[in-house]
Backbone bond lengths (Angstrom), bond angles and torsions (degrees), N, CA, C in turn:
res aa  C-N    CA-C-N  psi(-1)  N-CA   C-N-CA  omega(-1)  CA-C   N-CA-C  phi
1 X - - - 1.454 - - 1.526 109.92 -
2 X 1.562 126.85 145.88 1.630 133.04 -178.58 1.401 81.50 -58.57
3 X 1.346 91.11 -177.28 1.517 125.95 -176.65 1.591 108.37 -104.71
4 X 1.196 134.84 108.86 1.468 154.27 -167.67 1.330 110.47 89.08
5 X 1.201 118.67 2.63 1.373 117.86 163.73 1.450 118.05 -39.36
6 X 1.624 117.11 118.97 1.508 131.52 -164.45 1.454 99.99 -92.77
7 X 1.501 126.18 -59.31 1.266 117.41 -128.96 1.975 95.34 -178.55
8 X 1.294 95.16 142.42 1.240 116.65 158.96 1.560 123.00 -83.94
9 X 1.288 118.95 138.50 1.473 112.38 -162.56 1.600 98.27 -115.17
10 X 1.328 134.27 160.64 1.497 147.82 154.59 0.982 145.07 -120.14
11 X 1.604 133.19 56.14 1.273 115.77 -129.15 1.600 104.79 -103.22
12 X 0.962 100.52 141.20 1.826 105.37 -172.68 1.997 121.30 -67.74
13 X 1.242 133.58 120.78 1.451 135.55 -152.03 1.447 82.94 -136.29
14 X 1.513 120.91 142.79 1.167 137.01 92.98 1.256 114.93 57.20
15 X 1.803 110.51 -77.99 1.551 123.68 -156.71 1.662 98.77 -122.63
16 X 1.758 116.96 -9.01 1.291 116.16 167.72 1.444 109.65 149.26
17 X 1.460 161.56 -75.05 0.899 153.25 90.33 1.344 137.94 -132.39
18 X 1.504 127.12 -169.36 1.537 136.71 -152.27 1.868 84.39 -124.33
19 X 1.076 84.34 125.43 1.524 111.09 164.30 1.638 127.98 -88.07
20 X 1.121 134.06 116.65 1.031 144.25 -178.57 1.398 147.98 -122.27
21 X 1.189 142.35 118.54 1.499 128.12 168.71 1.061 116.13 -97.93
22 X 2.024 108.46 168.74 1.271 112.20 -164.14 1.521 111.24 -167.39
23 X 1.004 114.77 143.08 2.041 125.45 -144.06 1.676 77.56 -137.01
24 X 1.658 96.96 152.43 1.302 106.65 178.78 1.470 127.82 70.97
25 X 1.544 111.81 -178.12 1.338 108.83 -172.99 1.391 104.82 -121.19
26 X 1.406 97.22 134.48 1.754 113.67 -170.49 1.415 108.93 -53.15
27 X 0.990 118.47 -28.23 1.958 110.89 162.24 1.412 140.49 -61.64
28 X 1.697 75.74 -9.25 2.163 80.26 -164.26 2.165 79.40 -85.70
29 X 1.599 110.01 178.20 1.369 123.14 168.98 1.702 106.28 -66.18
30 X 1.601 92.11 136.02 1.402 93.71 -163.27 1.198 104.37 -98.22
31 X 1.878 119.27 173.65 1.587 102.58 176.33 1.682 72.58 -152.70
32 X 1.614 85.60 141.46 1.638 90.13 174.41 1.783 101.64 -108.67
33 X 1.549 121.39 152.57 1.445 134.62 -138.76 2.199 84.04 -136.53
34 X 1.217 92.79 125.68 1.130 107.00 -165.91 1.241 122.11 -130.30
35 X 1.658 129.39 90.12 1.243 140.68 -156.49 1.280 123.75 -62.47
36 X 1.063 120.12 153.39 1.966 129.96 155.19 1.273 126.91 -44.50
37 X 1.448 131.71 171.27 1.567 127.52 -136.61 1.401 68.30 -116.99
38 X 1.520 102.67 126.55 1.532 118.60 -177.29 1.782 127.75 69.68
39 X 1.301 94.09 0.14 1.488 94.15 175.76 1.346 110.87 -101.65
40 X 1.431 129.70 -159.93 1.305 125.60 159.40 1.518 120.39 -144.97
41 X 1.458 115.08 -140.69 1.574 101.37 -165.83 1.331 98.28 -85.98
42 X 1.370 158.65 -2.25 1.285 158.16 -171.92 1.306 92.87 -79.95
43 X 1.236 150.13 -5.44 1.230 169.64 -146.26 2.252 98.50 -89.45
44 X 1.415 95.63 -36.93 1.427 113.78 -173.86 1.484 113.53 -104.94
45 X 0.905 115.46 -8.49 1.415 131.60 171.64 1.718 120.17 -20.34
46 X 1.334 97.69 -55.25 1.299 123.84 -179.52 1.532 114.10 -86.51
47 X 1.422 120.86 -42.56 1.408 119.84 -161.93 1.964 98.62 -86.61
48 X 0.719 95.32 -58.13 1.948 104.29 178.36 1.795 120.43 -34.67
49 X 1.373 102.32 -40.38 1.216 95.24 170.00 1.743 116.07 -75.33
50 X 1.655 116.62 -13.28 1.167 116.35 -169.80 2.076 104.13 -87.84
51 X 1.212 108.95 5.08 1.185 110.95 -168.19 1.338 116.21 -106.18
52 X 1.538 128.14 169.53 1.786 130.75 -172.41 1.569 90.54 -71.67
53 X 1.615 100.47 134.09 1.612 141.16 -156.80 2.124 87.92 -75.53
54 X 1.340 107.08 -29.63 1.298 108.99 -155.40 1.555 98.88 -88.41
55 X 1.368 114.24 43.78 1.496 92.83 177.66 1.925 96.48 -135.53
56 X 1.021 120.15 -160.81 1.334 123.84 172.95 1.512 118.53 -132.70
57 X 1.039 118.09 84.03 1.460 130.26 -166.46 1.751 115.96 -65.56
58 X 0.962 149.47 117.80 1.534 160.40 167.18 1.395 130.12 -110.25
59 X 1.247 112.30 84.70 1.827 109.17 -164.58 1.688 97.41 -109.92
60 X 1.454 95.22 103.75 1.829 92.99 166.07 1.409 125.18 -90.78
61 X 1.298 92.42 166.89 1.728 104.20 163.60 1.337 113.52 -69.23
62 X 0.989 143.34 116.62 1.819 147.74 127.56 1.850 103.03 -3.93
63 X 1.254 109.93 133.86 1.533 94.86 152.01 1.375 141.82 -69.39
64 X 1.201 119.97 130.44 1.142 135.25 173.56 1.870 100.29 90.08
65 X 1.123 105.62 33.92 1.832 122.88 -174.33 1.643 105.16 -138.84
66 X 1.458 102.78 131.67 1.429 93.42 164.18 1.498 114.30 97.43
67 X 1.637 111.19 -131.29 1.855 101.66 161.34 1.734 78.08 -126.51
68 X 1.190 153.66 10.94 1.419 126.64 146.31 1.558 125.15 -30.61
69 X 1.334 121.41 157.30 1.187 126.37 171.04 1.599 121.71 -60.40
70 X 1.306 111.34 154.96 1.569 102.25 165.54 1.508 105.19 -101.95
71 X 1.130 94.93 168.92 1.642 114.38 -166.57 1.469 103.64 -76.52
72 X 1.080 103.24 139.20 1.860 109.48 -173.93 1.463 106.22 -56.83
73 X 1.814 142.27 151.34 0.917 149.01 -142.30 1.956 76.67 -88.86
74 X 1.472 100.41 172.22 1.820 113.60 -170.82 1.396 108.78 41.41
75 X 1.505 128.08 11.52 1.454 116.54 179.40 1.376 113.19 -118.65
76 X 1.717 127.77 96.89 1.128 141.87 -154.02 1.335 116.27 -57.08
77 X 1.322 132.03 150.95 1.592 133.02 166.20 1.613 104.69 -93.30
78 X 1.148 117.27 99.43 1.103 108.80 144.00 1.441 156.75 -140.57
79 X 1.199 147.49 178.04 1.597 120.41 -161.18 1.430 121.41 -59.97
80 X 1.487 130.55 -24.45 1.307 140.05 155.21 1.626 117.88 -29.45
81 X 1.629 100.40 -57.85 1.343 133.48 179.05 1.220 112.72 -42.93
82 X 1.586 114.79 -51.85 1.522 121.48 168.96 1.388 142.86 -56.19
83 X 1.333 101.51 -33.53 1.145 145.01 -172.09 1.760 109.03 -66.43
84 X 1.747 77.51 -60.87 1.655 95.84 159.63 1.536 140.47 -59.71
85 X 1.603 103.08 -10.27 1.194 102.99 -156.91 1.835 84.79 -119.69
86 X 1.186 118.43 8.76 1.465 106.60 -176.78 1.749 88.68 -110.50
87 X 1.555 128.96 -23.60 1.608 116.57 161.33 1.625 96.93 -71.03
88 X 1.662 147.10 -38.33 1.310 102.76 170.61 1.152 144.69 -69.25
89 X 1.382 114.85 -1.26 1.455 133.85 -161.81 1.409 100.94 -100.69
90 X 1.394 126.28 -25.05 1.308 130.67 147.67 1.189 123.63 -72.57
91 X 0.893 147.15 -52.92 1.381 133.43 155.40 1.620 125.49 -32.65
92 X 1.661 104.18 -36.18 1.887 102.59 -164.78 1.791 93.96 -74.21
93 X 1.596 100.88 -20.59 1.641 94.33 -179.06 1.203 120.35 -94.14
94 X 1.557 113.63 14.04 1.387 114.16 -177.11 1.975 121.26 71.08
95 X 1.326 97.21 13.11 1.749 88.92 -177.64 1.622 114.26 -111.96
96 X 1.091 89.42 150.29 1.677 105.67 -151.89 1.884 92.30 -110.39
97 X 1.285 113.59 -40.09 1.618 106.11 157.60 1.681 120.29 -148.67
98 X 1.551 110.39 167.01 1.217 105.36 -132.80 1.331 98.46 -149.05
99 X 1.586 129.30 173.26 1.428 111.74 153.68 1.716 89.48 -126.71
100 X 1.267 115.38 162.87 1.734 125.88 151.13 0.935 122.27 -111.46
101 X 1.355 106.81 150.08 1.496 114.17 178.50 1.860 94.65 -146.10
102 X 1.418 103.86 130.82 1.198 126.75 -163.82 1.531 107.73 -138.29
103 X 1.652 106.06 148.22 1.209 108.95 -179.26 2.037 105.13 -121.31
104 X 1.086 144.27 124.11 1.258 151.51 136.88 2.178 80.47 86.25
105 X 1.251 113.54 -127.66 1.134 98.10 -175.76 1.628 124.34 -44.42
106 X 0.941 123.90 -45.18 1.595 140.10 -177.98 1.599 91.64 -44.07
107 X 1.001 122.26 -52.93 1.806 136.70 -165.94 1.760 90.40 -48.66
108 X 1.794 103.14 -66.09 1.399 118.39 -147.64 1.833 96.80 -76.89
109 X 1.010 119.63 -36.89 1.492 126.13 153.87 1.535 128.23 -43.42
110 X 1.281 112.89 -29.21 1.480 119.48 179.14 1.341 126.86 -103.04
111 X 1.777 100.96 -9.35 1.485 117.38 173.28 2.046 109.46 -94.37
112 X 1.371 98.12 -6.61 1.569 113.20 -149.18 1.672 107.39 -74.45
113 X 1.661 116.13 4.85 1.154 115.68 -174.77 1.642 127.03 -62.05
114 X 1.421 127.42 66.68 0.996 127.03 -139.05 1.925 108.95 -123.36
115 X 1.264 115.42 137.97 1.245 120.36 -142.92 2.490 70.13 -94.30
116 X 1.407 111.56 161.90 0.994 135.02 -173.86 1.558 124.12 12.21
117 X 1.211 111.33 23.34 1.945 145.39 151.25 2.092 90.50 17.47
118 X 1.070 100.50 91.45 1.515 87.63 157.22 1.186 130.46 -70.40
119 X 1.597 131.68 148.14 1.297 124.20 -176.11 1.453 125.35 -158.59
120 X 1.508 115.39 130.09 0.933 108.87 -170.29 2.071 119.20 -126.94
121 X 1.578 82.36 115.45 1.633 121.57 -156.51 1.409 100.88 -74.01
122 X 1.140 113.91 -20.55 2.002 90.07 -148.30 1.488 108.41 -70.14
123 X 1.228 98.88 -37.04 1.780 103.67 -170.56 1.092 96.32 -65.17
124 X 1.691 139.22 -60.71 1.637 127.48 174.71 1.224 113.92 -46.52
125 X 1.242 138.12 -38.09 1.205 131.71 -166.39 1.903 118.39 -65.92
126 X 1.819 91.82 -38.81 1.351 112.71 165.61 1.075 136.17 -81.95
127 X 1.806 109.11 -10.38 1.750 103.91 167.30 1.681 103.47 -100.66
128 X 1.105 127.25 -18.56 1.468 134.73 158.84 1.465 95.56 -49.36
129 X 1.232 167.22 -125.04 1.095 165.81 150.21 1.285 120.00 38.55
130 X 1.503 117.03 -44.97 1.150 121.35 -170.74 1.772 97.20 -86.97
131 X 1.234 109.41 -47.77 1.386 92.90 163.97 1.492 146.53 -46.02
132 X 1.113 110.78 -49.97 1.280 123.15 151.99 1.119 142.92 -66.72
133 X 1.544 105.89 18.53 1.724 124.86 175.35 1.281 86.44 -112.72
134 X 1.147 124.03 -64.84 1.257 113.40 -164.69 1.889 121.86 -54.13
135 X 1.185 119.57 -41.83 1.713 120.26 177.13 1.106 91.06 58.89
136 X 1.655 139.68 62.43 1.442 120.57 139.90 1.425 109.08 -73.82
137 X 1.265 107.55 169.18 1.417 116.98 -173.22 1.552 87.12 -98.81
138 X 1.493 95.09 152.53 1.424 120.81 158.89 1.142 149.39 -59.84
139 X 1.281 119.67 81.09 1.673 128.28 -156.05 1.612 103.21 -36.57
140 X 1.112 89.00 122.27 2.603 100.44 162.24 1.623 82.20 -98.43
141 X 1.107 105.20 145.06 1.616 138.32 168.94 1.932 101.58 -129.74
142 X 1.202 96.18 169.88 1.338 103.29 166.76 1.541 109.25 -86.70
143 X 1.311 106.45 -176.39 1.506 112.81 -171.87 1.827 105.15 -79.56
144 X 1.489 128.17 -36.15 0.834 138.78 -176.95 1.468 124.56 -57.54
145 X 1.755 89.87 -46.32 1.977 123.42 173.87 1.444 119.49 -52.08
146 X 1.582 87.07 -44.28 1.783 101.06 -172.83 1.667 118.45 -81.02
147 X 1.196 90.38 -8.57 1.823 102.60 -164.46 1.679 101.43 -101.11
148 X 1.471 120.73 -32.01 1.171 143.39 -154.88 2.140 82.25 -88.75
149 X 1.556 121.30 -49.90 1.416 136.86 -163.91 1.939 100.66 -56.65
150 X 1.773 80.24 -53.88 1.533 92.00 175.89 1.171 130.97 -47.62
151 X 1.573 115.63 -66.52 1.301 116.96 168.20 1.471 123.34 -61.65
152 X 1.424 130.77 -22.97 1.175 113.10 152.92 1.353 143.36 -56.63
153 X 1.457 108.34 -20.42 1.537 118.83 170.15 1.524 122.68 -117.73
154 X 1.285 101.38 17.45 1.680 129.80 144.69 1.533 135.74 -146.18
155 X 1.522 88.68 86.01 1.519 103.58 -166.72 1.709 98.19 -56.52
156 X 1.130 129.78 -45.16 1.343 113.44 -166.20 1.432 116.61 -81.71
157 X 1.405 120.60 25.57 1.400 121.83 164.21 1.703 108.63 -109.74
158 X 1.371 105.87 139.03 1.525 107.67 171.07 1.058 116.64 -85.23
159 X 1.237 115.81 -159.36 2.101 122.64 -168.47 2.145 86.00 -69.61
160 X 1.685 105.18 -68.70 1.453 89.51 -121.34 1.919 81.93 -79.36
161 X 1.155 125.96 -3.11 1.453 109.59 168.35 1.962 112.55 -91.57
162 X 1.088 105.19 -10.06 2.164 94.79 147.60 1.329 113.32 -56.95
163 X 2.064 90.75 -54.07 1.820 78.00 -168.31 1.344 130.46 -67.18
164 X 1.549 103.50 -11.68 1.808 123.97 171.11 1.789 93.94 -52.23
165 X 1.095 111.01 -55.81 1.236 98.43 -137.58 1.996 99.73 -95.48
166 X 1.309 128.43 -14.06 0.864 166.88 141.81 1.637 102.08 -26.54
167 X 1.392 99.97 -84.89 1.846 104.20 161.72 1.560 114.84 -21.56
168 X 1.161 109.24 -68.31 1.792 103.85 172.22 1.728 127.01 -80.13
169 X 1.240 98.12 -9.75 1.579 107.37 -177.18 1.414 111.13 -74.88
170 X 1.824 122.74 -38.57 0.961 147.26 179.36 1.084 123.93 -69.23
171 X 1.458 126.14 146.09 1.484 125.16 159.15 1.931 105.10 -125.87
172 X 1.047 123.48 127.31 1.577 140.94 -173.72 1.977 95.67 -71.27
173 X 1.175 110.11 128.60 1.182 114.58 -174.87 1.254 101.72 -148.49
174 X 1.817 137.32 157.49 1.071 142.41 -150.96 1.749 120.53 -61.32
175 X 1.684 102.93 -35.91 1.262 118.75 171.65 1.187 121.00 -106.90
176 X 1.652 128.00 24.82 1.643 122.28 179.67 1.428 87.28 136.70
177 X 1.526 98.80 -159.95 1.780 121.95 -169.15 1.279 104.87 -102.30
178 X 1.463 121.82 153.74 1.652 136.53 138.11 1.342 116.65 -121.01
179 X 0.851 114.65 160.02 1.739 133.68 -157.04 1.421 95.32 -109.33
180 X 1.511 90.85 120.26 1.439 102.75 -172.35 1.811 101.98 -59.42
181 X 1.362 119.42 -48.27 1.463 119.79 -157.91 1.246 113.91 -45.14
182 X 1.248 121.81 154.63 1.861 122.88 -179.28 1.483 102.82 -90.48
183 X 1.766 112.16 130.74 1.359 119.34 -160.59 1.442 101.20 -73.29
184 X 1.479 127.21 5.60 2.010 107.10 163.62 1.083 100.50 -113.47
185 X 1.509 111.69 49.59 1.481 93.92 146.17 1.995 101.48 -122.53
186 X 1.045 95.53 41.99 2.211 89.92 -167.09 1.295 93.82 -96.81
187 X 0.957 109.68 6.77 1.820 92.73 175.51 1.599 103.83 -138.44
188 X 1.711 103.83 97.09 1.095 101.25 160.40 1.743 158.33 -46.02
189 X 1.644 85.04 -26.83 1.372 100.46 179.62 1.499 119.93 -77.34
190 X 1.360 121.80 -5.62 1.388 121.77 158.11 1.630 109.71 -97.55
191 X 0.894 132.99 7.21 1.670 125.07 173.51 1.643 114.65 -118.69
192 X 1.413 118.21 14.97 1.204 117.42 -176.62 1.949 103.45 -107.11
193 X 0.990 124.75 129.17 1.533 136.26 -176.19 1.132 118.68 -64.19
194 X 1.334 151.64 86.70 1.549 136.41 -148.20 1.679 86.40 -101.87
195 X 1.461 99.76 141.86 1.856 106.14 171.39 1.680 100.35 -144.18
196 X 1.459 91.56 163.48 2.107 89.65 177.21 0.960 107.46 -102.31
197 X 1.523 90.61 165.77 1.519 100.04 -155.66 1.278 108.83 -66.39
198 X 1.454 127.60 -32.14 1.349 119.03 -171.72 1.733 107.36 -51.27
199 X 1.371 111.28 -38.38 1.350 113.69 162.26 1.478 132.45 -33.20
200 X 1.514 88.95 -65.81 1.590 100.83 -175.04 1.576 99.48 -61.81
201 X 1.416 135.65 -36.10 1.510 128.21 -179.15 1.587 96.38 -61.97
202 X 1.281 141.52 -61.48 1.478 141.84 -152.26 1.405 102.54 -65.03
203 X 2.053 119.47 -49.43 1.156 124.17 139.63 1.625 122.92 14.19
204 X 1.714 92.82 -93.26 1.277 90.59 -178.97 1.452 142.15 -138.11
205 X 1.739 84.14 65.35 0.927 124.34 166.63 1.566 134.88 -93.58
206 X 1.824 100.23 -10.19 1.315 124.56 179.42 1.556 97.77 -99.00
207 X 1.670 140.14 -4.59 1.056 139.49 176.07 1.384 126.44 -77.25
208 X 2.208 101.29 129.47 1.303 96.62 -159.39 1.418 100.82 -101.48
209 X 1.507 136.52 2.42 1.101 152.77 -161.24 1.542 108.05 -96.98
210 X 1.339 110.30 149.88 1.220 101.05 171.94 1.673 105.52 -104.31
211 X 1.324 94.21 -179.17 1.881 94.87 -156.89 1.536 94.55 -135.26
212 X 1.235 134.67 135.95 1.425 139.07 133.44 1.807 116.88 -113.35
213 X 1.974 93.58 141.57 1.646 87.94 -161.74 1.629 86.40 -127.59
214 X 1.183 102.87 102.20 1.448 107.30 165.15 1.753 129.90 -53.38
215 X 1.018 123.38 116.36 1.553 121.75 -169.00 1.717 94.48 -110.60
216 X 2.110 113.40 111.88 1.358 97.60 142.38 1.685 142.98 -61.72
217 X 1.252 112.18 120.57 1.716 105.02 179.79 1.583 108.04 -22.48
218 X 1.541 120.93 -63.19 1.761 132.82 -176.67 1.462 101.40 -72.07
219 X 1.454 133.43 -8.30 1.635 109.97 -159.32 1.848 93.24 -113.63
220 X 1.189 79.77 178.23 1.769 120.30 -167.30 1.409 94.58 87.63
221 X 1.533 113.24 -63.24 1.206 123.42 -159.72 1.782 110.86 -39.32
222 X 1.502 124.11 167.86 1.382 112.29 155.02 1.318 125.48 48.77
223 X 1.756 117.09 30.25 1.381 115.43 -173.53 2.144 104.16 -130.20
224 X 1.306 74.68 67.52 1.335 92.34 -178.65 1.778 123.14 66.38
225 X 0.806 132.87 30.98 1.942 160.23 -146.07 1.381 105.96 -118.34
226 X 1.061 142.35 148.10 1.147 153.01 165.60 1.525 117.48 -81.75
227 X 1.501 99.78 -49.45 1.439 113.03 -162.19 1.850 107.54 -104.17
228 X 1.888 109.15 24.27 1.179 118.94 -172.14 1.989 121.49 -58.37
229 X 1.548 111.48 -26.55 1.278 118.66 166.75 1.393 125.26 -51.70
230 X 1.572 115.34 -37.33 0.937 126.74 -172.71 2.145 123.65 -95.98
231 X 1.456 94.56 86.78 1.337 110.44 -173.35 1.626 108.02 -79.48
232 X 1.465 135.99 24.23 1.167 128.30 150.00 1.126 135.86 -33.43
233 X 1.555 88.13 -68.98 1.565 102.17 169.51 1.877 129.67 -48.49
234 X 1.781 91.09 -41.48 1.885 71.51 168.46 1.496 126.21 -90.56
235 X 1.417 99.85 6.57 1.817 100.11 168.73 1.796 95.32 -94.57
236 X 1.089 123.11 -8.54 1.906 94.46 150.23 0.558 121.47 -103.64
237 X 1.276 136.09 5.71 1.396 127.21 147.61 1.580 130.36 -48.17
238 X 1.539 86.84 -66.57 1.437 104.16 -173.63 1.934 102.89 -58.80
239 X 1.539 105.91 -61.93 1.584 96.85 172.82 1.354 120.94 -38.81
240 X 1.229 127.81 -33.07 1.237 134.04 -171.53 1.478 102.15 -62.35
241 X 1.359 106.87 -63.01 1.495 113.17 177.12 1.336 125.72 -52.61
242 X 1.061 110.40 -18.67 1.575 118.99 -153.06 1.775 91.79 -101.01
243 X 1.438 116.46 -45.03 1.449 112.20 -163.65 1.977 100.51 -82.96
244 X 1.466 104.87 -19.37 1.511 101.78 -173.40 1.322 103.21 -86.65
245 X 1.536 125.81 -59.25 1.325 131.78 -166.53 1.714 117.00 -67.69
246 X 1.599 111.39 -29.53 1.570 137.84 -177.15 1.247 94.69 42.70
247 X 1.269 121.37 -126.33 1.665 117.18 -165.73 1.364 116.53 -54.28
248 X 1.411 129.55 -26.88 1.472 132.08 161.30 1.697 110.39 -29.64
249 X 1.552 99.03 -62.08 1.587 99.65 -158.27 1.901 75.72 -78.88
250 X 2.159 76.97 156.93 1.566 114.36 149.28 1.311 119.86 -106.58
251 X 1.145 113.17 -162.66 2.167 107.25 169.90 1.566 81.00 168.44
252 X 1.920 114.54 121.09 0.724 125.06 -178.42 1.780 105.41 -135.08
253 X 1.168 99.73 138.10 1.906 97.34 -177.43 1.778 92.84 -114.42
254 X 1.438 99.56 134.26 1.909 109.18 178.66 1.805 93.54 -136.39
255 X 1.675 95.27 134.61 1.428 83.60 156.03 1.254 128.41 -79.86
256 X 1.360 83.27 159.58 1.703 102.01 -177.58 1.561 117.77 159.40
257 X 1.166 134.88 -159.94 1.689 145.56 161.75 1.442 108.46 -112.47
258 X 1.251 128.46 -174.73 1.754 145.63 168.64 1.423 100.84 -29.92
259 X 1.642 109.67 -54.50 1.649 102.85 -168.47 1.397 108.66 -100.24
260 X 1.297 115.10 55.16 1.508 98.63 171.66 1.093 140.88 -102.56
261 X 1.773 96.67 34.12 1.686 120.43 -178.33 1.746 86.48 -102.89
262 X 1.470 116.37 -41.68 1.542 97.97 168.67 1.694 123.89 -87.29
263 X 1.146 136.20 -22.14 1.234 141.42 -168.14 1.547 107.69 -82.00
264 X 1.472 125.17 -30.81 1.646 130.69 -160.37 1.618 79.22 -164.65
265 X 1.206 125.32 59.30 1.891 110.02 146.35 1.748 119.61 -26.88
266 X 1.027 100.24 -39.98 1.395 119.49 -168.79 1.391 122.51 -51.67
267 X 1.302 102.42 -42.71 1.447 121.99 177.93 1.403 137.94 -79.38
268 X 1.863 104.92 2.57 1.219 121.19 174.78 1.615 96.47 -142.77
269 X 1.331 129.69 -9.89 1.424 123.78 -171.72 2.066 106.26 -65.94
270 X 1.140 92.96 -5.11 1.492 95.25 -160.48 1.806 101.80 -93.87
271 X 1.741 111.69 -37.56 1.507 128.10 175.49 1.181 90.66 -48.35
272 X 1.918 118.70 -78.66 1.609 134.67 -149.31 1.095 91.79 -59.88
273 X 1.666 157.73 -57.31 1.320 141.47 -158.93 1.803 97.85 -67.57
274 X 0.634 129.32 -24.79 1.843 133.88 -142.29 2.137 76.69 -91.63
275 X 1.422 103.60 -61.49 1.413 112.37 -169.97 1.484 102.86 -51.70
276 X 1.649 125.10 -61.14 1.298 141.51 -138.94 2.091 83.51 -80.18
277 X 1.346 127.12 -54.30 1.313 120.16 167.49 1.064 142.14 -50.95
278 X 1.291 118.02 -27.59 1.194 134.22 -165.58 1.544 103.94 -70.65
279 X 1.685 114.68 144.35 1.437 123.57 -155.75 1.601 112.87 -86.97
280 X 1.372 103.97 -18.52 1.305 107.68 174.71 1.452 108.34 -91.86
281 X 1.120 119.58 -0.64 1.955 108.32 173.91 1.355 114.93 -58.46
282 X 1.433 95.81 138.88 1.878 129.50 -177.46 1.008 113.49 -104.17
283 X 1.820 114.67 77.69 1.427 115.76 177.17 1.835 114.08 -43.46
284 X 1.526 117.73 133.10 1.083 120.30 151.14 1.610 148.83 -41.29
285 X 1.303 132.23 75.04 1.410 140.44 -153.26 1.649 93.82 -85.91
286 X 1.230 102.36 131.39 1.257 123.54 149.26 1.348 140.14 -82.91
């Protein structure tokens, strides 16, 4: 468990609930902590204790991630969905403003507040389906098998932050592990929302918050992607941000890879406190 870790959270949904942890005292300004595509809130484990004591930290589970619920059978995952489920998770706590802090999906989820979101369903709609025709059972591996699976299909995680994250991913069963996560969500590339860019500029261009986007030197890149050579896209991003938001946006480069909020906390714990203190911050309203 982090270090000031208070309490396990439960928050009641719809389809069952979102699981949560939480460091600090619910009075100080809260910031809700927003995990990776397939990971969960153990995800912060490491970075939270490195941060100012005076805040109120909240890192949930994703649905159907973590020990959150999975999504009721015919009821789709998709990035909208998430989006949605971080305004209910504000609401079950009563907060009206907030800051986020997000890692790789969690990031793109917390920026995603987007007025007529194009989207394109069919392929999710059809591997959701296909899953649930089929009813294979859920492979148990041993503890060794599952950890060995992990790091092969996340090179930029080491042993003891799998097993961080692993710890909550897992459920202990008579012959080995199963993975808590619900199997339609393994393929990211049907649950992610694609919009144009002219969008994403109009996007966030309605933003009253200010933003810092931490870039590892090794990360985005090489994390299982096809089109990973090609860093265009995050220099329009970032320009994008930079010429709309101007003194709003930050843009910070730390070494490291994808996980280098778990591998070297260290190396960005020092930016996020500097950001999260700072007197001019524009909590995020929902």
């Amino acid at each position: 468990m982090g270090e000031g870790l208070i309490s396990e959270l439960k928050l009641a949904m719809p389809w069952g609930h979102i699981a949560a942890k939480a460091w600090g005292s619910h009075q100080s300004p809260p910031v809700l902590c927003l995990h990776g595509w397939l990971d969960n809130a153990n995800s912060f484990d490491r970075l939270i204790p490195l941060l100012p004591k005076d805040f109120y930290y909240v890192a949930m589970d994703f649905g159907g991630h973590g020990l959150s619920s999975h999504y009721s059978p015919g009821f789709l995952y998709d990035h909208q969905n998430f989006v949605s489920e971080v305004r209910r998770v504000a609401a079950a706590l009563k907060w009206n403003r907030f800051s986020l802090l997000g890692h790789s999906f969690g990031g793109t989820v917390g920026g995603m507040e987007l007025e007529n979101m194009q989207t394109y369903k069919r392929r999710a709609i059809e591997h959701m389906l296909q899953v649930e025709a089929s009813k294979k059972p859920s492979q148990v591996v041993s503890p060794e098998e599952m950890l060995q699976g992990f790091l092969k299909n996340n090179s930029h995680v080491g042993d003891e932050c799998g097993k961080l994250l692993l710890q909550r991913g897992t459920t202990q069963v008579a012959t080995g592990l199963l993975l808590n996560r619900d199997r339609r969500i393994t393929r990211p590339e049907y649950y992610f929302n694609f919009i144009s860019r002219e969008l994403f500029v109009h996007s966030i261009r309605k933003l009253q918050a200010r933003v810092l986007l931490i870039k590892a030197t090794q990360g985005f890149y090489d994390v299982r992607r096809e089109n990973d050579a090609n860093k265009e896209l995050m220099l329009f991003v970032t320009d994008s941000l930079r010429s709309v938001l101007k003194e709003r946006f930050q843009y910070v480069q730390v070494p490291g890879n994808h996980y280098v909020h778990m591998n070297q906390p260290q190396h960005m714990a020092g930016v996020v406190s500097a950001f999260l203190q700072s007197k001019e911050r524009i909590p995020a309203q929902l």
